[in-house]
Every structure is written in structure tokens, then in C-alpha cells.
C-alpha positions as CSV (number, residue, x, y, z in Angstrom):
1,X,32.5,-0.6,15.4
2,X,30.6,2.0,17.4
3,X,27.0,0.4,18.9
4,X,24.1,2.2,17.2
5,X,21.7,4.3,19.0
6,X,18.5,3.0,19.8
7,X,16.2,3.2,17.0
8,X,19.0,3.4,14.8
9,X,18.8,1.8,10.9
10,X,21.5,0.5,8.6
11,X,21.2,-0.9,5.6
12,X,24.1,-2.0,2.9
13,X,24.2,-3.1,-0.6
14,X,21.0,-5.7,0.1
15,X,20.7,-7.7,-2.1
16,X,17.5,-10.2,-2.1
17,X,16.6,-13.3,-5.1
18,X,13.2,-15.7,-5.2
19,X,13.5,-18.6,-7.0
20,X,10.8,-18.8,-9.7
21,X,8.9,-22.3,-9.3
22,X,5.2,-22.0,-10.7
23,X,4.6,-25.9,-10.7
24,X,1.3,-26.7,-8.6
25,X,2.3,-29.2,-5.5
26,X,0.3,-32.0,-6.9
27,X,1.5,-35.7,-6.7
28,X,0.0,-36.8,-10.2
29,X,2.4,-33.8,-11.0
30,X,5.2,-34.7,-9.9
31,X,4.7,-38.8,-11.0
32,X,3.4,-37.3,-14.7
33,X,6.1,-34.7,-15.1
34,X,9.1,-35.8,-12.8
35,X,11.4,-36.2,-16.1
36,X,10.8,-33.1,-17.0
37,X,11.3,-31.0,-13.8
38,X,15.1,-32.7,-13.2
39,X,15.5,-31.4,-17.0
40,X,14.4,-27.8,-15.6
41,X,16.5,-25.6,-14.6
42,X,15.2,-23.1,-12.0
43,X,15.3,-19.8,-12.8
44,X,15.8,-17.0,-9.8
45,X,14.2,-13.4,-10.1
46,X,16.1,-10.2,-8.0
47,X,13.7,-8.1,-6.0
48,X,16.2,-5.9,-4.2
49,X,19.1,-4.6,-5.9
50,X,22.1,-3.0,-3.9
51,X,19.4,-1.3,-1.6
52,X,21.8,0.8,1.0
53,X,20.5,3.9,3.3
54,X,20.5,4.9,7.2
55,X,17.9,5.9,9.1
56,X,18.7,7.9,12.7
57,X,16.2,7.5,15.6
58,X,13.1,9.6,15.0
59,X,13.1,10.0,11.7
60,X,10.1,9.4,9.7
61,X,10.7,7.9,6.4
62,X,7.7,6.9,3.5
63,X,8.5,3.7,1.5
64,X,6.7,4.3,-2.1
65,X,7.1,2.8,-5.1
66,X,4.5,0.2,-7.3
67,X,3.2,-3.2,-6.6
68,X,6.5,-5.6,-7.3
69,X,8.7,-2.4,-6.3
70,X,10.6,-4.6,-2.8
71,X,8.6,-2.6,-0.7
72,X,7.4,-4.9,2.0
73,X,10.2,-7.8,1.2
74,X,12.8,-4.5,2.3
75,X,10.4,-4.4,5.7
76,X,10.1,-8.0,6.1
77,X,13.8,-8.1,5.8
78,X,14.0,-5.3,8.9
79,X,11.9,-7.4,11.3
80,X,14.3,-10.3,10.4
81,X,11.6,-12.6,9.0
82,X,13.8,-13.1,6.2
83,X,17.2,-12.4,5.3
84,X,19.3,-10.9,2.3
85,X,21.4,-13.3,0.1
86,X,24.0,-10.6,-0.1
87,X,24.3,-7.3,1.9
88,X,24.2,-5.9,5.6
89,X,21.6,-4.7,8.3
90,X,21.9,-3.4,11.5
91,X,18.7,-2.8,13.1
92,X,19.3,-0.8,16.8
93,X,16.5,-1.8,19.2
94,X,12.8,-3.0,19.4
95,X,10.9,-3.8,16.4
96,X,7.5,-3.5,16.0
97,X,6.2,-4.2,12.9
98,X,2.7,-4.4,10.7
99,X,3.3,-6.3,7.7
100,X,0.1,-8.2,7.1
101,X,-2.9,-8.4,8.7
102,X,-2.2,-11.9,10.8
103,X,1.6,-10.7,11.3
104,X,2.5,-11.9,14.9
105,X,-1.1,-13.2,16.1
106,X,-1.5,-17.0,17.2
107,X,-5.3,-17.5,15.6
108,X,-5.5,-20.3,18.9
109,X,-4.8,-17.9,21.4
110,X,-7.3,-14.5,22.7
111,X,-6.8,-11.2,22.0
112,X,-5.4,-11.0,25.8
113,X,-3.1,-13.9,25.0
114,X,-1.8,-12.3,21.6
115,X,-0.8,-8.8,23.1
116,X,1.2,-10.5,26.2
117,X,3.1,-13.1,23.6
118,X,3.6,-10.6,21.3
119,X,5.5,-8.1,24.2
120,X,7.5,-11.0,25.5
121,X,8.5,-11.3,21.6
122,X,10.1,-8.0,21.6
123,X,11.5,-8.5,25.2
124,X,9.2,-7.0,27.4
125,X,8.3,-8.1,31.1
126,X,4.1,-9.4,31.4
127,X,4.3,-6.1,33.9
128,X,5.4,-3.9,31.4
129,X,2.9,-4.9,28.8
130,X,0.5,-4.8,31.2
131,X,0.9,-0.8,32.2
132,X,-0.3,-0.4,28.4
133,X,-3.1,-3.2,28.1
134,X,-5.8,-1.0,28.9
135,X,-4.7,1.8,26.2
136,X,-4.2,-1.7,23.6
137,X,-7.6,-2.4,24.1
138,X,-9.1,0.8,23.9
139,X,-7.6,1.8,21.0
140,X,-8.3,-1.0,18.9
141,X,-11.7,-0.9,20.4
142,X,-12.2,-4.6,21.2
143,X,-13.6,-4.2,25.0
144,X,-15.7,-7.0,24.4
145,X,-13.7,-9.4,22.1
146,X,-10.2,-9.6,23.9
147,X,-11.1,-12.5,26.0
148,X,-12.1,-14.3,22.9
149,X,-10.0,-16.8,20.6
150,X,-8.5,-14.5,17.3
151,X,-9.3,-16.8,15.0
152,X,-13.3,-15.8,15.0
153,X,-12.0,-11.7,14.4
154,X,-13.1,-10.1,10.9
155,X,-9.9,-9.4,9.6
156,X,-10.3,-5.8,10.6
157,X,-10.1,-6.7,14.1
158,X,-7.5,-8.6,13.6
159,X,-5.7,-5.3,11.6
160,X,-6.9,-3.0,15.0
161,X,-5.2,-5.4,17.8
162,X,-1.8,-6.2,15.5
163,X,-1.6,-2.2,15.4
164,X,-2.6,-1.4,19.0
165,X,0.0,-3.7,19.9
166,X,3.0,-2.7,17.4
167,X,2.1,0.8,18.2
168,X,1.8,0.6,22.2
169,X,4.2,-1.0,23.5
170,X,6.4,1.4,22.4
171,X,9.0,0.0,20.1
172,X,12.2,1.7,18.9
173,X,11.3,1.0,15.3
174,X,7.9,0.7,13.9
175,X,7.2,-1.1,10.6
176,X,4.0,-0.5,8.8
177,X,2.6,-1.8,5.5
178,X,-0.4,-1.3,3.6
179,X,-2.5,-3.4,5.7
180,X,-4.1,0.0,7.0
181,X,-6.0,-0.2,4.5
182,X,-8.4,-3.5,5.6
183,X,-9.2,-0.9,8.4
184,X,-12.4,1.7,8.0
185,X,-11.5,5.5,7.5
186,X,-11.9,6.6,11.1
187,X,-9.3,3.8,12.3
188,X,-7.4,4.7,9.5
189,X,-6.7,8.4,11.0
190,X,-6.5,7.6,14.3
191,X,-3.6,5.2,13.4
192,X,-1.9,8.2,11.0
193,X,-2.2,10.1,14.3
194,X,-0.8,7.5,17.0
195,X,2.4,6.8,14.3
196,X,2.3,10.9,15.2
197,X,2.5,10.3,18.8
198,X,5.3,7.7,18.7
199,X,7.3,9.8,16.1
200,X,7.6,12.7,19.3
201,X,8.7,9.8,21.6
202,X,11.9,9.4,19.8
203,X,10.4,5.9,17.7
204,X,11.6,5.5,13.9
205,X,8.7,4.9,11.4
206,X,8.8,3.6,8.4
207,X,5.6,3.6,6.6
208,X,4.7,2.0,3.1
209,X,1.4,3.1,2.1
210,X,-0.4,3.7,-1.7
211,X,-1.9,6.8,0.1
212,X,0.7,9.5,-1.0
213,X,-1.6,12.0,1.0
214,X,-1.2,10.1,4.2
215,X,3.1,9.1,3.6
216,X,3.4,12.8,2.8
217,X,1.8,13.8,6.0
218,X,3.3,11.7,7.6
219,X,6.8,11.3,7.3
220,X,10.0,13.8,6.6
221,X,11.6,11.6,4.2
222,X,11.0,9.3,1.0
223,X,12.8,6.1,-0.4
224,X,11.3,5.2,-4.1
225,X,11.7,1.7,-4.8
226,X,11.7,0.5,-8.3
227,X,11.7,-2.6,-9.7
228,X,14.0,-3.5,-6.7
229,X,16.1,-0.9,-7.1
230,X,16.5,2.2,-4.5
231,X,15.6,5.1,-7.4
232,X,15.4,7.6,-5.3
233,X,16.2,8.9,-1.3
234,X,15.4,12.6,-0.8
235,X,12.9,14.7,1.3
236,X,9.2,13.2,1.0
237,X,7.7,16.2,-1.3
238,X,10.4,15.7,-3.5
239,X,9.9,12.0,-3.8
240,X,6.3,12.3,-4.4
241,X,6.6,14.8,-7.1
242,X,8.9,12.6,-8.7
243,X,6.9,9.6,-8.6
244,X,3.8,11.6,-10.1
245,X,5.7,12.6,-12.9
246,X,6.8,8.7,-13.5
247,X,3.3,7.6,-13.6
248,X,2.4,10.7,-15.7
249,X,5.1,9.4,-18.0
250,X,4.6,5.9,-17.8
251,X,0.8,6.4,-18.6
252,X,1.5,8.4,-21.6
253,X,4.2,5.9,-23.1
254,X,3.0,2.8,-22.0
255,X,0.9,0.4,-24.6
256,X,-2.9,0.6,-23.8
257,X,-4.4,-2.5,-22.6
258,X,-7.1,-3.4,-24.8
259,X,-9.5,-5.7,-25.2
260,X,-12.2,-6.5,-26.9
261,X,-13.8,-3.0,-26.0
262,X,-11.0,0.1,-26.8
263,X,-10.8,3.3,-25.2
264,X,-11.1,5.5,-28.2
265,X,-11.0,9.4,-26.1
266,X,-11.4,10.6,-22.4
267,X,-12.2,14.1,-21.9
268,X,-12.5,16.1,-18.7
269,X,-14.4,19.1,-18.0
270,X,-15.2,21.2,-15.0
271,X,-18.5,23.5,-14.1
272,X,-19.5,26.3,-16.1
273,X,-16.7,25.3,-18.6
274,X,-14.0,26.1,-16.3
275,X,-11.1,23.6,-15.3
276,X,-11.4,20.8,-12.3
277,X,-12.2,23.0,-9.7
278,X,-12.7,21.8,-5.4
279,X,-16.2,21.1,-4.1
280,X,-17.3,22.2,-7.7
281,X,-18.7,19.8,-10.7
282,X,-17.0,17.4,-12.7
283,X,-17.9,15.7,-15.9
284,X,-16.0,13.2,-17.5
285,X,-16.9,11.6,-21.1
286,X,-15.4,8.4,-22.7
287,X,-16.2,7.2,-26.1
288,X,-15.3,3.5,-26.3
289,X,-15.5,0.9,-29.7
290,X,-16.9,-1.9,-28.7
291,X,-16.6,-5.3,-31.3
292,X,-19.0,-7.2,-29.3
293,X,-22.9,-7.0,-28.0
294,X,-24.4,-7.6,-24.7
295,X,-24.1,-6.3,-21.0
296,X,-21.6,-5.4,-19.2
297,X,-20.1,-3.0,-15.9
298,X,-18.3,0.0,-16.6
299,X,-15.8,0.8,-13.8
300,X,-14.7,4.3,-13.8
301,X,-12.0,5.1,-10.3
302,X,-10.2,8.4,-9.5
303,X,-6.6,8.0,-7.7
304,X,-3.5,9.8,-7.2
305,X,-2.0,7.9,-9.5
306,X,-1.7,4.2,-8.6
307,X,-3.9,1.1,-9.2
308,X,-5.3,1.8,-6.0
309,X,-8.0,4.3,-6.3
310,X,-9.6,6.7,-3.9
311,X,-13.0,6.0,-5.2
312,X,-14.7,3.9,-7.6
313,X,-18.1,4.4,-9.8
314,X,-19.8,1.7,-11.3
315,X,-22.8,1.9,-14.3
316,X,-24.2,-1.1,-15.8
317,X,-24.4,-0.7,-19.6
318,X,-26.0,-2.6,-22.5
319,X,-22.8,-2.9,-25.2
320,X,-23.7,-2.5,-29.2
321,X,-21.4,-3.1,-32.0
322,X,-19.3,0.3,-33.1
323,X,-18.3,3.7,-30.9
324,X,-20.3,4.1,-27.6
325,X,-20.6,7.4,-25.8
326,X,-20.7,7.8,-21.7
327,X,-21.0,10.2,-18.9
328,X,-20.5,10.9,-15.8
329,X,-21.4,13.6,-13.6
330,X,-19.6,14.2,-10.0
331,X,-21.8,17.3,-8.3
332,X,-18.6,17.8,-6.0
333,X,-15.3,17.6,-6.4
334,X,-14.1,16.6,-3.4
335,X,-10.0,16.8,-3.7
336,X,-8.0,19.1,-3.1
337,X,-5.3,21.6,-5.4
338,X,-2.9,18.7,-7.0
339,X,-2.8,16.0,-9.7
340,X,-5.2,12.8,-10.3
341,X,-5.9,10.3,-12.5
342,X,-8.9,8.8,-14.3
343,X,-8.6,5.0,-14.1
344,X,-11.2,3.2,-16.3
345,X,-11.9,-0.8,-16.7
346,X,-15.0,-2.5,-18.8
347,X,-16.0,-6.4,-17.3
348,X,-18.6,-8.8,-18.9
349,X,-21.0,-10.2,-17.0
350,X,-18.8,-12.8,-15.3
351,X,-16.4,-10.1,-14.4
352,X,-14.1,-11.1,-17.7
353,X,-12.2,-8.3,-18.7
354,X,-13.5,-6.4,-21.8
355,X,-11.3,-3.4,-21.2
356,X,-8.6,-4.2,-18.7
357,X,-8.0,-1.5,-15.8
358,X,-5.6,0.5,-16.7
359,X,-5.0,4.7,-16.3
360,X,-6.7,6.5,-18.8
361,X,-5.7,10.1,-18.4
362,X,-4.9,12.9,-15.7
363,X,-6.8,16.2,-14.6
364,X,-4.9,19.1,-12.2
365,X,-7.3,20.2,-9.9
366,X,-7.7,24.1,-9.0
367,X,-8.8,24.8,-5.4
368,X,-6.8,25.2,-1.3
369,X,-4.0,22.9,-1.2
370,X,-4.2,20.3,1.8
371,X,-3.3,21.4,4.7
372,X,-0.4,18.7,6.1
373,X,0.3,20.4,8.9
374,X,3.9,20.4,10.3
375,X,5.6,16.8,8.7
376,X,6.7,14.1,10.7
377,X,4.9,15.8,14.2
């Protein structure tokens, strides 16, 4: 077989199982129960499904799908912390890869220390890591932290040095989860523009992110993992339409969550009577049935679609037996032309659910589409 090219990806008919074991590691446990667990037979759950695609040097490819999709058990299975029971990868080159926040960082050692172990983990010479040190550094903007242990970083420092040094020392492949997120919106975008940079120097991404905006900027390409299963592999604006119109679909046909407060009617509205409209206002009134009395927090988010949302309002309430009218007021809009969703969630006050969180309708926005600029650059 003909070697790869550097940066190259291959991936065939993966198949990957967990066992199912949800018995708490107690001793008393097992002396109380031990009877019963040699009567039990474990039961094994797939989470990737005959998962096959390529991926040639360069290429910039978006990993979306929902929580429990495979997403980062397909990435983990890249960086060869874990293998498939069944299946084939070939993986051409240096790794570098972001799966969690503590991925590849000894808590014991400095920052110093963790950037040097880490190169020497993807085969690089102490010289060669330490032509980039000083960019590392910089970038994840701990000047005056890098001499001290890791293990006494918030875990957005932690998140800022495990990037700077997947992202530096210039890998062939770059891995990177959702752990962007722990990191504030300014780090955020400078990370979206290094995995940029390293996309012109020839290095293959592949990026799993909630952030639909940010994967469709990003990358050229989508995969759409569901429930294990590879759903869909096509260019990235193609995949993201597609996965909208599941979650439009899956919000209109799934069962409501309810509790003991129901969502009894959402209703949208934009200024001057118009449609959602960019930069202008935006009301949105719920009427809820409530069978119970007392306080409570009414949560009301706005994403694009997942759990996950972009922002999230919060107004105390006093609950009252019957149907319950509310309100809320956004002075500007600021999204742009596109799809959202109105995600809604009532908690007593010990954070019980009253009304699980769950989507409770959409809106299409009028206004300048976002301006992506040219994909995968």
C-alpha cells in the first residue's frame, strides 16, 4: 500500500462499543449485591457505527452533530487514545489535538515543562519547540504564569496553553473539540483565526464545535454524526442546512417536556409589527399553566438550534395556580439574516425543574447575512 501524505486521514468502517456498567464502586456494594452482579449480564451500547471517510492534507473539515452524536469518541480515536473494536485508521503525520481542557498537561509540572513534554510527545527536538516558545507564550498570554506549576491555572489557562501548544508547534493534523468554549470571546477568535493560519500551512483541521457560525467559517467541509452513525459528508453549508432542518423537525415532532409548569403558546414579534428584523426590537411572549404556587426562575435562551445557547435571560417570577402571561423585550437584535431558536426552561427555587429546557419554537431573522469571508482561509 502506497504511504499517505503527510496530513493525510483514513478512516474505514469504525466501529466503536462501551459497556454499560452504572453500579457505584462501593465495597458494601459489591459484599451486599455480589449475587446479583454475577447474575447480570452486561449490556454494551454502539457509539460509532461503520464511520468511513478520507481527509487529504489541508482540508478543513467541521464535525457537527448532538450531544451523544460520537463526535469527540471519533477524535479521541484519531489521537489514538483509544481504539476501534472493529474498523481501520490511518492517521499520516503529527497530531495535535484539543479534546478536553487537561488533554496532554501533567498538573505537577509548569507551563514551561508542559509545552517541552508535550513537543517531545509529538516527536520534536527541545530546539525545535523552543524556536516557537516565545509565540506559545504569547499567545496564550501567560508571561507571568509559565514558570508556575499547572495545577494552580483556572481552567481557562489551562484551555489557552493546551491550544497554544497543539496549535504552535505546527502539527500535520490538528484536533479540536468544544473545549473553546471554557475560553472568553476574544480568545475564542483569536483561536478561530490561528486554526486559519495553520489551515494555509498545509495542516488538516478538524474542528467539533456547537458554534455552527464559527465551523461554517471555518472549514470547507462537514461530517454529521448521528447517533453514531456518519448521516451525512458534503460541503459545510450543505451540512448545516441540513442539520437546521433536523432540529426544525425534531422540535416540531418531538414530545414536549413538561412538568409541573406547561408551555401553553410562544409567540414572536418584531418592531413596529414587522418580522425579526437585525439591530431592531424583539418581543417574545409565552403563556405558561402553572399547577403549583410559589417562586421560581424563568430561563429564556436564543441559539442556533442546539442546547447550547448564544445567550441566556433570566427573570424571577412569583408562580400562581392557572395560565401565566410573560414578556420580554430585546431593544436589539443582534443576529444576523438566518434561523434561531427560542429555548425556554422554568426552575424552582432549588433549581428543580418545573419546566425542563427544552426548544420552544423558531424565528427567521431579516437583516445582512454574515459575512464568512472566503472558507477554510
Amino acid at each position: 500500500m502506497p504511504t499517505l501524505p503527510e496530513g493525510s486521514l483514513r478512516v474505514a468502517h469504525v466501529w466503536k462499543r462501551f459497556k454499560a456498567d452504572k453500579r457505584r464502586r462501593l465495597i458494601r456494594d459489591h459484599l451486599h449485591m455480589s449475587d446479583l452482579f454475577r447474575r447480570t449480564r452486561y449490556k454494551w451500547k454502539w457509539v460509532l457505527g461503520n464511520i468511513s471517510f478520507r481527509a487529504e492534507p489541508g482540508e478543513a473539515i467541521g464535525l457537527i452533530g448532538a450531544n451523544g452524536s460520537g463526535k469527540s469518541t471519533l477524535l479521541k480515536i484519531l489521537a489514538r487514545v483509544m481504539y476501534p473494536n472493529a474498523g481501520k485508521v490511518d492517521v499520516s503525520g503529527r497530531v495535535g489535538a484539543l479534546i478536553e481542557v487537561r488533554a496532554g498537561i501533567h498538573p505537577d509540572l509548569t507551563g514551561r515543562e508542559n509545552a517541552y513534554l508535550y513537543g517531545s510527545l509529538l516527536g520534536l527536538r527541545r530546539r525545535e519547540v523552543s524556536q516557537r516558545f516565545d509565540e506559545i507564550v504569547e499567545f496564550a498570554e501567560l508571561e507571568d504564569a509559565i514558570d508556575r506549576q499547572v495545577k494552580f491555572y483556572s481552567s481557562g489557562m489551562q484551555m489557552r496553553l493546551g491550544f497554544s501548544v497543539a496549535a504552535f508547534l505546527e502539527p500535520a493534523i490538528l484536533l479540536v473539540d468544544e473545549v473553546l468554549a471554557v475560553g472568553d470571546a476574544g480568545f475564542q477568535q483569536r483561536c478561530l483565526d490561528r486554526m486559519r493560519h495553520v489551515l494555509t500551512q498545509g495542516t488538516t483541521l478538524l474542528f467539533v464545535s456547537h458554534d455552527l457560525a464559527a465551523v461554517e467559517a471555518t472549514c470547507s467541509r462537514g461530517l454529521w454524526l448521528h447517533q453514531g452513525e456518519l448521516k451525512a459528508d458534503e460541503e459545510i453549508s450543505e451540512i448545516v442546512t441540513k442539520y437546521r432542518a433536523h432540529i426544525d423537525e425534531t422540535a416540531k415532532t418531538s414530545v414536549r417536556q413538561e412538568g409541573r409548569v406547561s408551555l401553553v403558546r410562544v409567540s414572536i414579534g418584531g418592531g413596529n409589527g414587522s418580522g425579526p428584523t437585525t439591530e431592531e426590537p424583539l418581543q417574545v411572549e409565552t403563556v405558561v399553566e402553572s399547577a403549583v404556587s410559589g417562586s421560581c426562575s424563568f430561563f429564556l435562551g436564543i441559539s442556533e438550534g442546539t442546547a447550547a445557547p448564544i445567550f441566556v435571560l433570566r427573570r424571577d417570577l412569583q408562580l400562581r395556580s392557572g395560565k401565566m402571561q410573560t414578556s420580554c423585550l430585546i431593544h436589539h437584535l443582534p443576529f444576523p439574516k438566518g434561523r434561531f431558536y427560542v429555548w425556554i426552561g422554568i426552575f424552582d427555587a432549588r433549581g428543580l425543574d418545573l419546566m425542563p429546557w427544552h426548544p420552544a419554537t423558531y424565528f427567521d431573522v431579516a437583516g445582512p447575512s454574515l459575512d464568512m469571508g472566503p472558507r477554510g482561509v
